[in-house]
NULUMTI-433622 format. One line per 2 residues: number of its first residue (from 0); for each residue y, z, x of C-alpha. Coordinates in steps of 0.1 Angstrom, whole numbers. Example, Ala and Ser with C-alpha at 12.3 -4.5 7.8 and 13.67 -1.06 7.14 Angstrom:
<nodes>
0) -45/78/123 ~ -11/71/137
</nodes>
This chain:
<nodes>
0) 725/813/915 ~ 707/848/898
2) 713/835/866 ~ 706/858/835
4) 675/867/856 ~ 665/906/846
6) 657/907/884 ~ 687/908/897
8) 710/923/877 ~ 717/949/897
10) 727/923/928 ~ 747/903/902
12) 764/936/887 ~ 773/941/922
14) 786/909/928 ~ 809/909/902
16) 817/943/909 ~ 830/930/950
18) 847/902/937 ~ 870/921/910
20) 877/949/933 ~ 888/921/963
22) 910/902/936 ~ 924/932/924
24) 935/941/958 ~ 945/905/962
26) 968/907/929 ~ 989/937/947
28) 1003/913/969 ~ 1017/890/945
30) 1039/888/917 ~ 1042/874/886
32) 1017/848/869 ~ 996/846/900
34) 993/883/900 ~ 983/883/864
36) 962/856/868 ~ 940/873/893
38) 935/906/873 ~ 926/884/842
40) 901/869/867 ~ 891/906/881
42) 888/916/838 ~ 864/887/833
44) 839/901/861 ~ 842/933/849
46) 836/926/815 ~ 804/904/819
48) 792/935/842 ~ 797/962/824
50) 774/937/793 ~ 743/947/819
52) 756/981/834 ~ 772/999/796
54) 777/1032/814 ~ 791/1021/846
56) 823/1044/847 ~ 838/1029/876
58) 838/993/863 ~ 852/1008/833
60) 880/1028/848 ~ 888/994/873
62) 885/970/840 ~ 913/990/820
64) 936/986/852 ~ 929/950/856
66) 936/950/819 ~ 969/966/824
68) 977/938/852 ~ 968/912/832
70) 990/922/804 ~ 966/935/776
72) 979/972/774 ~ 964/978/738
74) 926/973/752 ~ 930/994/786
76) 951/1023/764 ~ 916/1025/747
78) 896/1023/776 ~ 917/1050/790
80) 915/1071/764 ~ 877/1066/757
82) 875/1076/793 ~ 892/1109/789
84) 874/1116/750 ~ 844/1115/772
86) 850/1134/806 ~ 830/1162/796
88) 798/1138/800 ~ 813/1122/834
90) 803/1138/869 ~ 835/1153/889
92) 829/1119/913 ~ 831/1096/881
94) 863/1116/868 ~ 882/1110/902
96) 878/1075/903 ~ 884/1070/873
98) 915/1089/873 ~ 926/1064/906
100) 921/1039/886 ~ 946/1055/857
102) 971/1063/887 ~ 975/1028/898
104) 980/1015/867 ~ 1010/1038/864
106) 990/1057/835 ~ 1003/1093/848
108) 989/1112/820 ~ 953/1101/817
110) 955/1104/854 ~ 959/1137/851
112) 940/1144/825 ~ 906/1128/842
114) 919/1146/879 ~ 922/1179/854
116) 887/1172/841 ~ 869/1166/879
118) 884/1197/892 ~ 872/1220/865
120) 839/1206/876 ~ 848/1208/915
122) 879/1229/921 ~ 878/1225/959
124) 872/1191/965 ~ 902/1176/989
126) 910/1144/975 ~ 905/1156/940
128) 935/1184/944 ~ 956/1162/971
130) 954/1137/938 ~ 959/1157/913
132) 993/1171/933 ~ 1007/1135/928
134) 1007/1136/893 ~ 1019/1167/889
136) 1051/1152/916 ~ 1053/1125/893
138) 1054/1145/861 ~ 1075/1172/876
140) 1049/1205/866 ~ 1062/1226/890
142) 1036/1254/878 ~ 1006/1231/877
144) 1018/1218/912 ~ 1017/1252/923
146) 983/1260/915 ~ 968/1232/930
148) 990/1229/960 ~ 978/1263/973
150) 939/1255/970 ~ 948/1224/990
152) 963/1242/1015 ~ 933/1263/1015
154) 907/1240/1023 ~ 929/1213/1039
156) 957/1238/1059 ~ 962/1216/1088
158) 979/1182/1068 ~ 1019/1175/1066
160) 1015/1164/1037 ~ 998/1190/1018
162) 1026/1212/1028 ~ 1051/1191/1016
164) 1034/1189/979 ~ 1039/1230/979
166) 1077/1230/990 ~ 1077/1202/964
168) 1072/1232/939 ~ 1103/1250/951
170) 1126/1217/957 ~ 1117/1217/914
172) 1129/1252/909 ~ 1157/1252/930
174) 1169/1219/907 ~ 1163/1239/873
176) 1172/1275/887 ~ 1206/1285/867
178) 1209/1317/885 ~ 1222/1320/917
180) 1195/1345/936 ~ 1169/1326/926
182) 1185/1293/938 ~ 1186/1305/969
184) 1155/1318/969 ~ 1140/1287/956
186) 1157/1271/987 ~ 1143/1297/1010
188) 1109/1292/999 ~ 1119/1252/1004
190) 1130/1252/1036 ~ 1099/1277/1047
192) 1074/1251/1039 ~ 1090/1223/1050
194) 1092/1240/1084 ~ 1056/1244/1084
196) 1046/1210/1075 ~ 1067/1196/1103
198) 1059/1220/1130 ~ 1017/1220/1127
200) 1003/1221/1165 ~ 975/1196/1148
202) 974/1167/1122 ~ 941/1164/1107
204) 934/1135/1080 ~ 900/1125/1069
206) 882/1095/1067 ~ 849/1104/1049
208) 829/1130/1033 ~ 797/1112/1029
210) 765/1125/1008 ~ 725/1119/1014
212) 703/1137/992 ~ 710/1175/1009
214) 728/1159/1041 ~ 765/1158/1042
216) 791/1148/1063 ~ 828/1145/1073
218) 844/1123/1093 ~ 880/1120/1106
220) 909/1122/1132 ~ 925/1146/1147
222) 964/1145/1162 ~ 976/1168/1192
224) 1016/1175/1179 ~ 1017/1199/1209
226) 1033/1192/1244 ~ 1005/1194/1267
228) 968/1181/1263 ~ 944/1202/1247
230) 912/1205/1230 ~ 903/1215/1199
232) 881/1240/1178 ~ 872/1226/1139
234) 857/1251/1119 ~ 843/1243/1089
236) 829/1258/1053 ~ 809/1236/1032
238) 814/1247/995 ~ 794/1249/965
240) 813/1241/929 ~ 822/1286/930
242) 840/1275/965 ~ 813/1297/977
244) 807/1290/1020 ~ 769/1275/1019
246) 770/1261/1054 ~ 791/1262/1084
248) 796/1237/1112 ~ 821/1232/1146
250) 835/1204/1159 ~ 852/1205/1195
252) 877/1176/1195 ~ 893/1169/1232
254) 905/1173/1251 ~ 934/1151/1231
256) 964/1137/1251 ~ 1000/1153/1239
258) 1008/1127/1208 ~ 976/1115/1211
260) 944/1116/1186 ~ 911/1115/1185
262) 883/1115/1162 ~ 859/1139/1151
264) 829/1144/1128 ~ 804/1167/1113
266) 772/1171/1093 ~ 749/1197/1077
268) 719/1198/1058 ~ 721/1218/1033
270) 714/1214/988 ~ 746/1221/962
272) 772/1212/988 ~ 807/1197/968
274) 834/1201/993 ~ 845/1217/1023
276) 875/1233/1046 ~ 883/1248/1078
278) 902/1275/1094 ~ 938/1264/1106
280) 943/1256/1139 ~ 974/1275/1145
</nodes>
């Protein structure tokens, strides 16, 4: 019904934008012509949105996975790659996504490449290192793993899964290690991680970290792994791109049954705010 009307563009744009991002998460349930079907449909709607919205990263980083789906891999190897010629004129938010995007199409190396790019922009920012980690599994960089795998720890020290990305480091040593003392200290290291990702007192994942003009926020959940209800203390630092503390908040979560969860969230006002972390709960 909008037409070509200059008007609403910008409700069309989004439109289009809706309907490829529901068929491409339509398309990952099926197989074969259907699924390629439905990420030609998903390319069409991105196309004819990104005629009106040029710069719109996002559409672009979704369009070359929808191209991959659909089965044109020479036009989405170019959108990929015009993606990462240009990072240095993306924002760390535009990098990430589009670096998603790169990852589910099984591109692991522009993945990287655009994760790379965001966190030299925002070296703290969760998700950005958590996905950055997963390439680095994938492409079996042990030292690159390593680096990022202790800032995520940092900011994020209370997730199994972040711990398990760091003994991932040693797991690829010990493999490789020739030498016998260093394969077993490989496996120490190993074994030391794993033990702490699967004896946290606490789970915390996340669900948001939202932004309003100087207002932030962080939202999430909060499991008790301990035998006896307790409550909770969440202490957080809200970083600037340095990973400088520019705001502090607490969040008392309980008291949570033993096994149970509950959630939790935060906010601050407060300008230049990136990313955050807590203390561990120990």
């Amino acid at each position: 019904l909008s037409g070509s009307d200059t008007a609403t563009a910008s409700m069309r744009t989004g439109a289009r934008n809706a309907v490829s991002e529901l068929l491409l998460f339509q398309a990952g349930k099926v197989e074969g012509p259907a699924k390629a079907a439905m990420m030609k449909r998903s390319s069409d709607h991105l196309r004819a949105s990104l005629r009106e919205e040029p710069d719109n990263i996002t559409a672009k980083a979704r369009l070359a996975g929808a191209l991959i789906g659909a089965g044109d891999t020479v036009a989405a190897t170019a959108l990929f790659a015009e993606l990462v010629t240009n990072s240095s004129k993306l924002s760390d938010i535009q990098l990430f996504e589009a670096g998603v995007a790169a990852a589910r199409a099984n591109r692991n190396v522009e993945a990287t490449k655009l994760f790379e790019a965001g966190l030299v922009q925002n070296p703290y920012l969760r998700d950005g290192l958590y996905n950055a980690a997963i390439m680095y599994v994938a492409l079996e960089d042990a030292d690159k793993l390593l680096d990022v795998s202790k800032r995520l720890v940092e900011v994020d020290p209370n997730n199994e899964d972040n711990w398990r990305l760091l003994a991932s480091v040693y797991h690829m040593r010990q493999k490789n290690a020739k030498d016998a003392k260093l394969k077993r200290a490989m496996t120490d290291s190993l074994v030391k991680y794993m033990s702490r990702a699967t004896t946290l007192p606490a789970q915390v994942s996340f669900t948001s970290f939202n932004h309003d003009g100087t207002k932030h926020s962080v939202a999430g959940q909060l499991e008790n792994r301990g035998k006896a209800s307790k409550s909770f203390t969440l202490k957080f630092e809200f970083l600037d791109k340095s990973g400088k503390a520019v705001a502090t908040q607490e969040a008392t979560v309980g008291p949570v049954a033993a096994g149970g969860t509950k959630t939790f969230s935060v906010s601050v006002d407060q300008s230049g705010i990136v990313a955050f972390r807590y203390v561990p709960i120990t």
